[in-house]
Backbone of each chain as ProteinMPNN parsed JSONL, in Angstrom:
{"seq_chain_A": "XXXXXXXXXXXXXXXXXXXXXXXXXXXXXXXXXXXXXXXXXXXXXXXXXXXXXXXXXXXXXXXXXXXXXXXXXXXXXXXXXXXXXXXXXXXXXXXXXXX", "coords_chain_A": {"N_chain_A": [[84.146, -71.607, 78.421], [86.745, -73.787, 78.3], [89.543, -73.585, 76.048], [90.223, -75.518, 73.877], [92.926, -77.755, 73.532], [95.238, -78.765, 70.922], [96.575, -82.413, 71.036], [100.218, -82.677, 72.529], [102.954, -84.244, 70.916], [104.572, -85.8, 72.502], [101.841, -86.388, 74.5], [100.392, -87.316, 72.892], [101.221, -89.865, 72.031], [100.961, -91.376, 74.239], [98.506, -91.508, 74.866], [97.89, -93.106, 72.621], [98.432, -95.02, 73.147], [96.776, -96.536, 74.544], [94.973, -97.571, 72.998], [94.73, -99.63, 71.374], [93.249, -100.588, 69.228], [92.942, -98.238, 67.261], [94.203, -96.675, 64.419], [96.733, -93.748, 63.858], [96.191, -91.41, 61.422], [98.093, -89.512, 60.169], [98.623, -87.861, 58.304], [95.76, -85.982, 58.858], [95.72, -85.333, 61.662], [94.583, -87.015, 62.939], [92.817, -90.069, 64.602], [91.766, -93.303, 63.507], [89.099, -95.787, 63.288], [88.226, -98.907, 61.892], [85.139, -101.218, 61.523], [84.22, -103.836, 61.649], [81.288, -105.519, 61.129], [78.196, -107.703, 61.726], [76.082, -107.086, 60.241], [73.914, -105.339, 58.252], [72.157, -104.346, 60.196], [73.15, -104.617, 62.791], [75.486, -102.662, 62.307], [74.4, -100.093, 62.331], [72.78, -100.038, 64.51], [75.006, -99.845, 66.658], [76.087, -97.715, 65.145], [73.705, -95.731, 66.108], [74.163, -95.714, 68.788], [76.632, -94.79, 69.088], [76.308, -92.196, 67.985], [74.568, -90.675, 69.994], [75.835, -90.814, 72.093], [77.679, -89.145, 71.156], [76.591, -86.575, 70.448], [75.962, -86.229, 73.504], [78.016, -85.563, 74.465], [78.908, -83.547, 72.687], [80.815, -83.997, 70.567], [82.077, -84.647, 67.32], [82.211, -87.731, 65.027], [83.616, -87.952, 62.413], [82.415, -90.342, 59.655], [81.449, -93.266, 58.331], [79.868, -95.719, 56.285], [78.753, -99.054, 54.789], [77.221, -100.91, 53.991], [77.887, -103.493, 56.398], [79.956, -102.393, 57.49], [81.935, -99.792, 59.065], [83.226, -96.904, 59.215], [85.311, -94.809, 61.195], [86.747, -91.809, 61.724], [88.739, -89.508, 63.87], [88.869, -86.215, 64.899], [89.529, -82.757, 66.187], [88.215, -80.399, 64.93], [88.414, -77.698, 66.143], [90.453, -77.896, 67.871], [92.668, -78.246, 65.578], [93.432, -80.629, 65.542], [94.503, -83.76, 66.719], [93.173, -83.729, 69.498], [92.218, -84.567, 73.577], [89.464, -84.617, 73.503], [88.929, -86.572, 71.465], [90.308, -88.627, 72.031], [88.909, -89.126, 74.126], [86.352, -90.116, 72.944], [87.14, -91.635, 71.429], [87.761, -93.858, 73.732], [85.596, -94.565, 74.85], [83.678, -95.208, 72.361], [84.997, -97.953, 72.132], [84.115, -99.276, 74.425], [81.696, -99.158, 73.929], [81.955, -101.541, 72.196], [82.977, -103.201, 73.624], [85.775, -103.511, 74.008]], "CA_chain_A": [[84.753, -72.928, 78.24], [88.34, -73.187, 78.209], [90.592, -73.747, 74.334], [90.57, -77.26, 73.517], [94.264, -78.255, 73.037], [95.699, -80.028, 70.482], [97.49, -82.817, 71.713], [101.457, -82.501, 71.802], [103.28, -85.496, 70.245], [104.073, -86.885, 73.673], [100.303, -86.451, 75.146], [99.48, -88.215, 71.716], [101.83, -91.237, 72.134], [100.781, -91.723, 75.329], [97.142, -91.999, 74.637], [97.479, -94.193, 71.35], [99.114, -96.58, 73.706], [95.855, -96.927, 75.484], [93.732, -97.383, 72.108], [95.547, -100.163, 69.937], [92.63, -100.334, 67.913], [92.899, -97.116, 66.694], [95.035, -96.239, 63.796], [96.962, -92.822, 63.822], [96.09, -90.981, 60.718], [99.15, -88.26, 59.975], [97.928, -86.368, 57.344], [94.889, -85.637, 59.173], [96.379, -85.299, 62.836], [93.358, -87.966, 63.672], [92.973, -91.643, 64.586], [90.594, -94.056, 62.854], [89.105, -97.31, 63.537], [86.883, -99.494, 61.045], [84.802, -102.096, 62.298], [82.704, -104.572, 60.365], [79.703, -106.163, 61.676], [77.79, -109.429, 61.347], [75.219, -106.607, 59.12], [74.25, -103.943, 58.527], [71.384, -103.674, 61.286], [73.977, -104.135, 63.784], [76.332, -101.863, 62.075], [73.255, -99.046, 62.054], [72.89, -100.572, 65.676], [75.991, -99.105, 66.959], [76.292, -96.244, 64.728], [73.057, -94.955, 67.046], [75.131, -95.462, 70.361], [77.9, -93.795, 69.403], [75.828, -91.053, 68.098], [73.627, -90.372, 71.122], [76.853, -90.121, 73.003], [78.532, -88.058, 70.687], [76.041, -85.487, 70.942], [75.789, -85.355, 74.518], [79.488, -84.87, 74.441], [78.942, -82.108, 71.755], [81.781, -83.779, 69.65], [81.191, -85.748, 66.985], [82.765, -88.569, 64.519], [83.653, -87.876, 60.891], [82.252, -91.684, 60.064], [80.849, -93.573, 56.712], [79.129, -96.927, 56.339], [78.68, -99.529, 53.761], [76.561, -102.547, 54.627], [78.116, -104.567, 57.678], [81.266, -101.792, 57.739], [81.543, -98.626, 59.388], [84.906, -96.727, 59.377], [85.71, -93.697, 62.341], [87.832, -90.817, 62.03], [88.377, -88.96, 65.068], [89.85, -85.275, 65.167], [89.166, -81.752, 66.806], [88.619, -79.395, 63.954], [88.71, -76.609, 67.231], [92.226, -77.841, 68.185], [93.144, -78.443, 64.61], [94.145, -81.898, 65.14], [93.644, -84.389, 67.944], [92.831, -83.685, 71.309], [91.679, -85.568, 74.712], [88.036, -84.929, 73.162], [89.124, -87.098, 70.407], [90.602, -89.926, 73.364], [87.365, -89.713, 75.108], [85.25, -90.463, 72.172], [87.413, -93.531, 71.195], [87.346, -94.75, 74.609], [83.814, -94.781, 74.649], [83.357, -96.434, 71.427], [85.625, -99.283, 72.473], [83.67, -99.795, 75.533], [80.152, -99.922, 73.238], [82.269, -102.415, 71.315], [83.438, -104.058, 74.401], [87.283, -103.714, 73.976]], "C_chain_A": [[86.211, -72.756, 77.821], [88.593, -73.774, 76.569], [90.563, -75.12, 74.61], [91.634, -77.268, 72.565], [94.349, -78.874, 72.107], [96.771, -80.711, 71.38], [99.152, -82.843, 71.474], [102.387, -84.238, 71.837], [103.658, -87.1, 71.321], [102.556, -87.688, 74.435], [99.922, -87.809, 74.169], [99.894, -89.73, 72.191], [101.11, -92.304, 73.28], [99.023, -92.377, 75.553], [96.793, -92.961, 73.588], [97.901, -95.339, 72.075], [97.942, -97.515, 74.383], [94.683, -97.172, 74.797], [94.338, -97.946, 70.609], [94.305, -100.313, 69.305], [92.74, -99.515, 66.991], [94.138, -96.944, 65.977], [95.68, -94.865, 63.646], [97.322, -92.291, 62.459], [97.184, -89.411, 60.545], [98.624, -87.415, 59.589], [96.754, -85.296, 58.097], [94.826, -84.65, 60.777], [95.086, -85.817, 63.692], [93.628, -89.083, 63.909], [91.476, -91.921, 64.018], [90.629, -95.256, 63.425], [87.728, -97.736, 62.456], [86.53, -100.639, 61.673], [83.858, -102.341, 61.173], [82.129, -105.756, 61.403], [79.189, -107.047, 61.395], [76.589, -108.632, 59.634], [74.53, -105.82, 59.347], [73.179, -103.306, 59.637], [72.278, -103.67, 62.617], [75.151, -102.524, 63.437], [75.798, -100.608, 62.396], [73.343, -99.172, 63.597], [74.019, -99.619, 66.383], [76.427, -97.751, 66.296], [75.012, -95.316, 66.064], [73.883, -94.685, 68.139], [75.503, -94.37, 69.864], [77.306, -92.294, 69.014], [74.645, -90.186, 69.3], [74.915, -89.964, 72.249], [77.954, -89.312, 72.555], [77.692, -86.419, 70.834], [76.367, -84.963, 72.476], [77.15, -84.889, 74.996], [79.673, -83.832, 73.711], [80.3, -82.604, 70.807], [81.66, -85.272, 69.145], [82.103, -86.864, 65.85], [82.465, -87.637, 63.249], [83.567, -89.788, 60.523], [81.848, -91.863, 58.632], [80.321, -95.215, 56.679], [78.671, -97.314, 55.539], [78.04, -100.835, 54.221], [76.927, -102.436, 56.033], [79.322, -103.323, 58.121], [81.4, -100.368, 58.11], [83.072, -98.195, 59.704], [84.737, -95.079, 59.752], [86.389, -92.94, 61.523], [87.46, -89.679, 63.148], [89.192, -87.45, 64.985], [89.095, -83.804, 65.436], [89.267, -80.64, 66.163], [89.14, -77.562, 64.75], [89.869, -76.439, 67.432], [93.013, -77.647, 67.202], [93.925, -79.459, 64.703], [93.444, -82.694, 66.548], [93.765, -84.2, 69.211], [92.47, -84.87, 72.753], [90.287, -85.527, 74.568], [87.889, -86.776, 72.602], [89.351, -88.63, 71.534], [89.405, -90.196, 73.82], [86.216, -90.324, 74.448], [85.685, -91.92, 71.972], [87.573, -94.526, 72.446], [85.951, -95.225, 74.659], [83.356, -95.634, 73.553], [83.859, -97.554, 71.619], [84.937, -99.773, 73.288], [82.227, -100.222, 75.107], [80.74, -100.999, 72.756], [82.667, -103.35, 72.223], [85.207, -104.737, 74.459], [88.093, -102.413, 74.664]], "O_chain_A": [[86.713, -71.834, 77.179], [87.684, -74.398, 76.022], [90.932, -75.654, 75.656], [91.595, -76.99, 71.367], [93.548, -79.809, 72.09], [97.562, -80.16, 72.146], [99.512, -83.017, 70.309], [102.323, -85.1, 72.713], [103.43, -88.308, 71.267], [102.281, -88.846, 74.75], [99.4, -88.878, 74.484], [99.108, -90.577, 72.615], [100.836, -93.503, 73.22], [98.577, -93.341, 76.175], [95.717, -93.557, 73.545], [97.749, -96.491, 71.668], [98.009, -98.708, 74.678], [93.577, -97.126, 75.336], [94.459, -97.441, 69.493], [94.609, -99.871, 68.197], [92.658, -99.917, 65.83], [95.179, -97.016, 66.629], [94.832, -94.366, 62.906], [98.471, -92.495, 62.069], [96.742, -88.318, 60.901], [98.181, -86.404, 60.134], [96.805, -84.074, 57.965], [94.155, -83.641, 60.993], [94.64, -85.319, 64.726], [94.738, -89.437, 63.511], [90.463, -91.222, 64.017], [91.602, -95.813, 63.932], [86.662, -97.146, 62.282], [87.373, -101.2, 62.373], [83.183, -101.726, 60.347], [82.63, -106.57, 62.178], [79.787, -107.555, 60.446], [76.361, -109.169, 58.55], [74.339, -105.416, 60.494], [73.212, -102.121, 59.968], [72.121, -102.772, 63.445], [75.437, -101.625, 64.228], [76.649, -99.814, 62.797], [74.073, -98.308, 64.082], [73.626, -98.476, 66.614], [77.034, -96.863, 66.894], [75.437, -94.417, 66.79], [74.277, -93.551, 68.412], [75.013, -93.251, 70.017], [77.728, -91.302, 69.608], [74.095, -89.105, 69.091], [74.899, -89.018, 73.036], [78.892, -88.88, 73.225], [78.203, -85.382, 71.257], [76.818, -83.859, 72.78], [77.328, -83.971, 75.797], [80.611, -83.092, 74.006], [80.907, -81.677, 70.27], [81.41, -86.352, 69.681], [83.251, -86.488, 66.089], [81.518, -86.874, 63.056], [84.434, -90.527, 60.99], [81.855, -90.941, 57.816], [80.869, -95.775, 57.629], [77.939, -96.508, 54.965], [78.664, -101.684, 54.858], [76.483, -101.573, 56.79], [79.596, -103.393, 59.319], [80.863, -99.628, 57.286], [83.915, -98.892, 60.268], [84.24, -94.244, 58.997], [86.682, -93.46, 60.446], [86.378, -89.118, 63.323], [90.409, -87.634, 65.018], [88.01, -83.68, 64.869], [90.122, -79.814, 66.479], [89.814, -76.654, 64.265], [90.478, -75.375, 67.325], [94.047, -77.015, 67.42], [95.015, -79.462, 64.13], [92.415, -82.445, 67.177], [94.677, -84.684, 69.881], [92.586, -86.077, 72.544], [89.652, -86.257, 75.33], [87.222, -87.729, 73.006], [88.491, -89.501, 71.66], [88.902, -91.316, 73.913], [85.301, -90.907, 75.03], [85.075, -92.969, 72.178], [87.535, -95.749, 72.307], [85.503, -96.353, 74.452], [82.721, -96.668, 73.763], [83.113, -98.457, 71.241], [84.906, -100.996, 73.145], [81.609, -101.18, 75.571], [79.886, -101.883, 72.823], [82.771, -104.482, 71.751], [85.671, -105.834, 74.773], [89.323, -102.412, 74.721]]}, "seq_chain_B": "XXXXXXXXXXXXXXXXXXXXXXXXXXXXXXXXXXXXXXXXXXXXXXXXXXXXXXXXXXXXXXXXXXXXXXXXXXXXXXXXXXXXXXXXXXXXXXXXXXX", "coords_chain_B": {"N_chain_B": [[63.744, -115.322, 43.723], [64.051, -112.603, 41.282], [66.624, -111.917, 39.246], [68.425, -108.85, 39.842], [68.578, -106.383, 37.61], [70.738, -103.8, 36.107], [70.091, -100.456, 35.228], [69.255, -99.795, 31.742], [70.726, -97.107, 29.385], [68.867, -95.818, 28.574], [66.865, -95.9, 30.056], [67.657, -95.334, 32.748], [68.286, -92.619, 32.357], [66.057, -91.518, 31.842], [64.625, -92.58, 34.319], [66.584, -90.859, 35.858], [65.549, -88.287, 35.181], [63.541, -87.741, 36.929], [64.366, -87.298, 39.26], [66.141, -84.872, 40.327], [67.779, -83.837, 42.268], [69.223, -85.322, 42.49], [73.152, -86.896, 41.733], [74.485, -88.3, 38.885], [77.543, -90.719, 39.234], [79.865, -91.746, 37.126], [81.391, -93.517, 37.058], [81.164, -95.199, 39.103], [78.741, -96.428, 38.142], [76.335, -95.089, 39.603], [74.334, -93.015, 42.012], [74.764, -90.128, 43.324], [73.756, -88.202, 46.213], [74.247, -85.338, 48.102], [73.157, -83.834, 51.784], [73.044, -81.078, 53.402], [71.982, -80.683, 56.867], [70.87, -78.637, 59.757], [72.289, -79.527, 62.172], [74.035, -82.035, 63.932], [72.111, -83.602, 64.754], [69.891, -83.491, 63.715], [70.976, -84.329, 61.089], [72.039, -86.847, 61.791], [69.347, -87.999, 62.704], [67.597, -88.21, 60.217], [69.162, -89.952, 59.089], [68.779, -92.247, 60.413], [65.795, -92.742, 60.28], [66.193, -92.863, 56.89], [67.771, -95.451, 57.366], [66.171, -97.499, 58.648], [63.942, -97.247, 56.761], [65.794, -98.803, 54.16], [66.74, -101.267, 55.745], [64.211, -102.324, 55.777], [63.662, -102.464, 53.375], [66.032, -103.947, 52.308], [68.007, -102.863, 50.413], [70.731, -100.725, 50.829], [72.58, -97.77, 51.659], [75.61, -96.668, 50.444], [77.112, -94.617, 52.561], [78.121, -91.002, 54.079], [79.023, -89.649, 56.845], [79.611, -85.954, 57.931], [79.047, -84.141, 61.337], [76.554, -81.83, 60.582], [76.206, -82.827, 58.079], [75.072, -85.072, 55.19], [76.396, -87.205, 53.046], [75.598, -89.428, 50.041], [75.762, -92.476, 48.522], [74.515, -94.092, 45.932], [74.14, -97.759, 44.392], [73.892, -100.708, 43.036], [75.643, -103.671, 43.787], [74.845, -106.258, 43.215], [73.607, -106.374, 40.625], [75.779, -104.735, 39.08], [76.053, -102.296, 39.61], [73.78, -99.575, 38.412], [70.727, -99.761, 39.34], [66.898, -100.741, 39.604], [66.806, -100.61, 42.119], [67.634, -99.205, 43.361], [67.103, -96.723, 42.127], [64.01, -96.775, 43.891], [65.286, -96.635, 46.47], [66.741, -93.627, 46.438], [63.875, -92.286, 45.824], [62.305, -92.431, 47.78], [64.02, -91.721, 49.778], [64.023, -89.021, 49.117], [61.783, -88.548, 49.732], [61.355, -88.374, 52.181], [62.81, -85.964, 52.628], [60.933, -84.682, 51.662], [61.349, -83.4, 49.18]], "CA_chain_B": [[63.704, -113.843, 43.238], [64.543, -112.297, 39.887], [67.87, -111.411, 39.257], [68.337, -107.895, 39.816], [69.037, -105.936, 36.425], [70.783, -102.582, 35.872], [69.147, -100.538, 33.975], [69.918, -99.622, 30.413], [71.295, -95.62, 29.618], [67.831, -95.154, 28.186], [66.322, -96.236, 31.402], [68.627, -94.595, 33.404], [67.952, -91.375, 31.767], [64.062, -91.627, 32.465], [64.603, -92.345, 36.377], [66.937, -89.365, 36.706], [64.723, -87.145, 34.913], [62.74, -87.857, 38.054], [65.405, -87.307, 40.473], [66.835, -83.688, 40.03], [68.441, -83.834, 43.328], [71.019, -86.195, 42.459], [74.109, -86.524, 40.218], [75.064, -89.526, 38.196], [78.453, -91.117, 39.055], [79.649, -92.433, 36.003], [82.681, -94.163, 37.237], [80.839, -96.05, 39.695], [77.058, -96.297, 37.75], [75.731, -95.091, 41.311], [73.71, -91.731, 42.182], [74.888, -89.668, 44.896], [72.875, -86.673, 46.535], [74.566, -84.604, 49.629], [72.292, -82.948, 52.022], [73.413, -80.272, 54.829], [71.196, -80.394, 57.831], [70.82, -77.903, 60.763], [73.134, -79.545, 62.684], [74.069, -83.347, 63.622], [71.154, -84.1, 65.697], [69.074, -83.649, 62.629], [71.467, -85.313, 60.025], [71.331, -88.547, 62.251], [67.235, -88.284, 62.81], [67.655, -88.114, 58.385], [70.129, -91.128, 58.264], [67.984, -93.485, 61.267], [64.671, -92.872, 58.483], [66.556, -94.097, 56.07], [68.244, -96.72, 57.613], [64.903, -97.877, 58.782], [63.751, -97.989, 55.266], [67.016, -99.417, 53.498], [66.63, -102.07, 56.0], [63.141, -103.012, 54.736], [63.811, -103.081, 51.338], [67.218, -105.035, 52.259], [68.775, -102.274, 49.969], [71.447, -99.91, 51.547], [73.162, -96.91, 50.959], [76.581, -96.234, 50.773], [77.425, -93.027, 52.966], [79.532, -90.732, 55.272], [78.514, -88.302, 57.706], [80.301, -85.177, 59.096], [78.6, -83.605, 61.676], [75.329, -81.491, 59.64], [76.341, -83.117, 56.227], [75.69, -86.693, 55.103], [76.61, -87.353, 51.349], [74.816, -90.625, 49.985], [75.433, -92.952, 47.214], [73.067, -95.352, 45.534], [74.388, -98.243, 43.364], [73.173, -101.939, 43.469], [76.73, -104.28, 43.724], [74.609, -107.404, 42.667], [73.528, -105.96, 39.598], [76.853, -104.603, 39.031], [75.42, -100.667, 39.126], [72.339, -98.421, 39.096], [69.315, -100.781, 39.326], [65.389, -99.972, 40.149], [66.175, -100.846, 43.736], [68.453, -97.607, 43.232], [65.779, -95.672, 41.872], [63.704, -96.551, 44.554], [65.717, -95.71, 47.498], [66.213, -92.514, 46.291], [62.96, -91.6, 45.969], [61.919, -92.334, 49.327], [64.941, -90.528, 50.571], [63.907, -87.443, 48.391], [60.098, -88.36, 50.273], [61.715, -88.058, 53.724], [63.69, -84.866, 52.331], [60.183, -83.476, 51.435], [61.136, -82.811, 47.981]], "C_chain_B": [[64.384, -113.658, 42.209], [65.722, -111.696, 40.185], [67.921, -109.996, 38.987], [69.271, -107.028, 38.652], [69.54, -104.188, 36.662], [70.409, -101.97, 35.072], [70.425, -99.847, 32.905], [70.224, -98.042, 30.513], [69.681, -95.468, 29.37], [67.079, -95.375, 29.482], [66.617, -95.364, 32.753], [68.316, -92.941, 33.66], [66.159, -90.785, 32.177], [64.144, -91.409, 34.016], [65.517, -91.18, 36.755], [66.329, -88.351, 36.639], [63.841, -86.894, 36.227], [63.031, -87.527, 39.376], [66.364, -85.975, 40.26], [67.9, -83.643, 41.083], [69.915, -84.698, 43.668], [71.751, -86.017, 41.245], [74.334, -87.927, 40.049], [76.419, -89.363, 38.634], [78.385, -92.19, 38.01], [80.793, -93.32, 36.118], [82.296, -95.602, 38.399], [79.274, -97.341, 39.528], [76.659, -96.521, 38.933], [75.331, -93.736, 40.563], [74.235, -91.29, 43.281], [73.889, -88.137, 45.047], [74.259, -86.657, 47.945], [73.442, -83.779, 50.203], [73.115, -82.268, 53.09], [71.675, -80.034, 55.422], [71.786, -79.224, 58.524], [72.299, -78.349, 61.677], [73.406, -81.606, 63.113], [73.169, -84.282, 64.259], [70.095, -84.517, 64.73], [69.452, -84.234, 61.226], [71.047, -86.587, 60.802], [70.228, -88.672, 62.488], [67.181, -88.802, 61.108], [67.794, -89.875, 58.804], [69.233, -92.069, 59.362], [66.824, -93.29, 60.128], [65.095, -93.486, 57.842], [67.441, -95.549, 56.265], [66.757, -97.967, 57.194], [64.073, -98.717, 57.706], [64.352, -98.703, 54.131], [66.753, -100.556, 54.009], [65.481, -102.845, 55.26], [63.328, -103.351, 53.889], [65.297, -103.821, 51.148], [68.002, -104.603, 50.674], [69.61, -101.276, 50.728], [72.042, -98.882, 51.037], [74.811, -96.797, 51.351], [76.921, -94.832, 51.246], [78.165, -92.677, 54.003], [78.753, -89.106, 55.779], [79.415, -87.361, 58.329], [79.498, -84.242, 59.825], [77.2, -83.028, 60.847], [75.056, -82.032, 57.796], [76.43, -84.686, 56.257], [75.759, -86.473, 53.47], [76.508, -89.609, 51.178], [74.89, -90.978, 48.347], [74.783, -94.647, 47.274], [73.6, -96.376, 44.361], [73.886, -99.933, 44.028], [74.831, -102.929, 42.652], [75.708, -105.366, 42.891], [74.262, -107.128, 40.925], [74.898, -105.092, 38.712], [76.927, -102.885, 38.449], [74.183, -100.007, 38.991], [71.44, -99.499, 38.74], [68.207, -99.89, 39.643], [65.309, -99.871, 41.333], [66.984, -99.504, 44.289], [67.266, -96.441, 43.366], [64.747, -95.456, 43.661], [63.839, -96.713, 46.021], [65.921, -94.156, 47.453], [65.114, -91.82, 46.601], [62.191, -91.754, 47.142], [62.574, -91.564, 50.173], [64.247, -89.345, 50.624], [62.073, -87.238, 49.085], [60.081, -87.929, 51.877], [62.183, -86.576, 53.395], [62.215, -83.526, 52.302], [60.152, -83.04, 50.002], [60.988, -83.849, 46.863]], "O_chain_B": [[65.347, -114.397, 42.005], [65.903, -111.033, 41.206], [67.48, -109.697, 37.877], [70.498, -106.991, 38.751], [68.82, -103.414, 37.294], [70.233, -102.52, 33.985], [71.616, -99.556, 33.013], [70.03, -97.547, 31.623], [69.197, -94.797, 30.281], [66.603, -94.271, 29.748], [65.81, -94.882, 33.549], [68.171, -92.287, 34.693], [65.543, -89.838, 32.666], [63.845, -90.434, 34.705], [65.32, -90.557, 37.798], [66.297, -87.497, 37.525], [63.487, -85.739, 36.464], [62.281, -87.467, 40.35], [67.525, -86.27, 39.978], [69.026, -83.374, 40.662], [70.896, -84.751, 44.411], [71.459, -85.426, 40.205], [74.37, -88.689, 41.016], [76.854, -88.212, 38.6], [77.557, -93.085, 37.837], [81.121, -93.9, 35.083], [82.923, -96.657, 38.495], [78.888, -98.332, 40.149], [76.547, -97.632, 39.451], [75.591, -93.321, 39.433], [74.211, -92.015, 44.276], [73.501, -87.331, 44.201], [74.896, -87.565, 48.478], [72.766, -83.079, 49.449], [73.919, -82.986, 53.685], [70.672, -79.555, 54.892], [72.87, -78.75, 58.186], [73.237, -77.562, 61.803], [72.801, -82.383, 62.374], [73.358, -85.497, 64.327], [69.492, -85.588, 64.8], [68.627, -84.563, 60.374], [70.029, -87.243, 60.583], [69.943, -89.87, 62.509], [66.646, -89.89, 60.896], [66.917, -90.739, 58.825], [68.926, -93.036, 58.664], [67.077, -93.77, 59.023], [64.771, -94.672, 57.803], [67.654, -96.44, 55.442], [66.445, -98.722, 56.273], [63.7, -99.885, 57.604], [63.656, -99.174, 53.232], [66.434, -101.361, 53.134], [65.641, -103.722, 54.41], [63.216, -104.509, 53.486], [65.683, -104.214, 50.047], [68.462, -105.441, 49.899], [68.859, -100.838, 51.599], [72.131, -98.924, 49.81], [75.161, -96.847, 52.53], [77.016, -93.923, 50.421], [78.761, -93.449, 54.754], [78.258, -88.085, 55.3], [80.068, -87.798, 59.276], [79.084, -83.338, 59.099], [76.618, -83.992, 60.35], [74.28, -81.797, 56.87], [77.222, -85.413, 56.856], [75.155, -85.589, 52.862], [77.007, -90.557, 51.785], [74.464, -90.367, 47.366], [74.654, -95.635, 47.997], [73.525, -95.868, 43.242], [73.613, -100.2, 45.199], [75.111, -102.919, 41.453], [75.856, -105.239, 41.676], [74.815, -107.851, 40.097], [74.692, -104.934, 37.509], [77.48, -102.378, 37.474], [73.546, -100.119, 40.038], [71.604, -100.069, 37.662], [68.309, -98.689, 39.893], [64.362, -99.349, 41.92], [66.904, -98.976, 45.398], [66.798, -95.698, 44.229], [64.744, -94.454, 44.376], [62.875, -96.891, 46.766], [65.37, -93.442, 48.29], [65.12, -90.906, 47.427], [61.304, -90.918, 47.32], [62.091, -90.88, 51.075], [63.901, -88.715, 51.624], [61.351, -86.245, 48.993], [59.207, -87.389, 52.555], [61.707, -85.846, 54.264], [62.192, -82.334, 52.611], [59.186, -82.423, 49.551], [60.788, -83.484, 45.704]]}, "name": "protein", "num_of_chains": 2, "seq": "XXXXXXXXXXXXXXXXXXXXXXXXXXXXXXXXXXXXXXXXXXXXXXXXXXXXXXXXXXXXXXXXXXXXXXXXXXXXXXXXXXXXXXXXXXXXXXXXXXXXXXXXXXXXXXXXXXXXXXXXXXXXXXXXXXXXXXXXXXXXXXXXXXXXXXXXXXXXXXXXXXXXXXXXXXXXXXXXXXXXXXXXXXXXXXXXXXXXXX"}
């Protein structure tokens, strides 16, 4: 399997443009998104998705959940920051979320 | 329904004796445990169980998953800190855990 890149500051730009939900976390060299829910069986609800397709992608959310509220972080501890893994996961969650 | 009470230190003290597996936060009067699983296939099988059962008892946990590790705290907001409905999430956890 080939090196999973980090992305370089252009690549990045270019992909946050395509994922305004997503906040770009510096410190971390991740993006986040929190999402709150009508409660927390939906919130639980969608945490499954995204974990059934994080597996079969083999890459997975750093995530946390409080009732109705569930808050992402996305980053490629392989690349040491964020990658096009990291893009593909938050596309995907947007699209369970329907945005 | 009765208004849900936190308990007293002496109370407190009794239900942890019972609960080795966790630590008192004293800043939050919550319990947290961490567990490391195998890997994240088997943390999220963990955290759907206890959803499952959180839901039932329409108590929840506050928690955050990375990949094989979820870390889990237990405090009851309406009561304004560790309650019995504390206690017994825990110990159902710690019944799924096996120990």
């Amino acid at each position: 399997m080939a090196a999973i890149e980090q992305l370089s500051e252009a690549e990045r730009a270019d992909a946050l443009d395509g994922l305004p939900e997503w906040d770009y976390d510096d410190a971390r060299d991740a993006i986040t998104r929190t999402i709150v829910f009508t409660d927390f069986a939906e919130a639980f609800g969608f945490m499954t998705q995204v974990a059934l397709l994080a597996e079969r992608a083999d890459h997975h959310p750093e995530w946390s959940n409080v009732w109705n509220r569930v808050e992402i972080l996305l980053t490629t501890h392989d690349a040491g920051g964020l990658s096009e893994r990291d893009i593909e996961l938050a596309t995907a969650i947007d699209a369970i979320l329907g945005g």
